[in-house]
N, C-alpha and C positions, 0 to 999 in steps of 0.2 A: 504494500500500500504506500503513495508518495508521499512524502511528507507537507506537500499543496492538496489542500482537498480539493482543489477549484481544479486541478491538470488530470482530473480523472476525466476519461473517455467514457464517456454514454451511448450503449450502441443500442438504446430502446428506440422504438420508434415515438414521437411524439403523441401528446395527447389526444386520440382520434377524435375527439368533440370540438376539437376548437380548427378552425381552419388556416390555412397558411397563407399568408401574407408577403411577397419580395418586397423590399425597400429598395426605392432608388436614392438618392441623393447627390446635391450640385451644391457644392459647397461655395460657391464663385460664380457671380451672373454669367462669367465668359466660360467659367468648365464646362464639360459635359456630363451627361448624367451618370452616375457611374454605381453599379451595386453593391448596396451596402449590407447588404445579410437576408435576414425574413425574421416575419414575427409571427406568433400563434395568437390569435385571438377568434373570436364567436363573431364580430363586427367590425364593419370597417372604423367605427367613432374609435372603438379597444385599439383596434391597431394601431388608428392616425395616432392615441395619445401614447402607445409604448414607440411610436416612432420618434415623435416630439421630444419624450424623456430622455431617450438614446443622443439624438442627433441637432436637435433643436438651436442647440447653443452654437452648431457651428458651422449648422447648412442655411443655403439660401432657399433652398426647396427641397423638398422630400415629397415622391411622388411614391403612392404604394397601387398593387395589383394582385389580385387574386392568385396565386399559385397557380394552379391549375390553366389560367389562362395565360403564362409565360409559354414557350416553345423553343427549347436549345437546339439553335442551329449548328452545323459543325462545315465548316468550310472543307475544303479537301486540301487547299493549301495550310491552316492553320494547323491540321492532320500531322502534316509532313514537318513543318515546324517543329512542332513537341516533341516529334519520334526522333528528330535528329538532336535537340539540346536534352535528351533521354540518351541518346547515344554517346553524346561526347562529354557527359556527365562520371 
């Protein structure tokens, strides 16, 4: 057991009752939006306020979306990328 109880590894799956949330946020009117995690909540008011609490203080916007309606694309070149900075790691 480590001596951080916070650097334990949770391989449960989340609470099934509450739905998942991606965070976006733009910390800078000229960045772009960039993923900042996901959150569990039953609503979007639950999620927008654990997004606020997280990020609030240092983003210019925080944009959240349903989980379920994200969709991870995979390039073929970004493919090839990984496999080679895997290679010559």
């Amino acid at each position: 057991m480590p001596d951080d109880p916070l650097s334990v590894t949770v391989d449960e799956p989340r609470d099934a009752v509450s739905r998942e949330w991606e965070l976006f946020v733009r910390e800078h009117e000229s960045d772009p939006l960039t993923h900042a995690g996901s959150v569990s909540a039953p609503s979007a008011d639950i999620a927008r306020e654990q997004a606020r609490q997280l990020f609030d203080w240092s983003a210019e916007a925080l944009w959240l979306c349903p989980a379920e309606a994200v969709e991870r694309c995979q390039t073929e070149r970004a493919s090839a990328v990984a496999a080679t900075e895997v290679d010559e790691a």
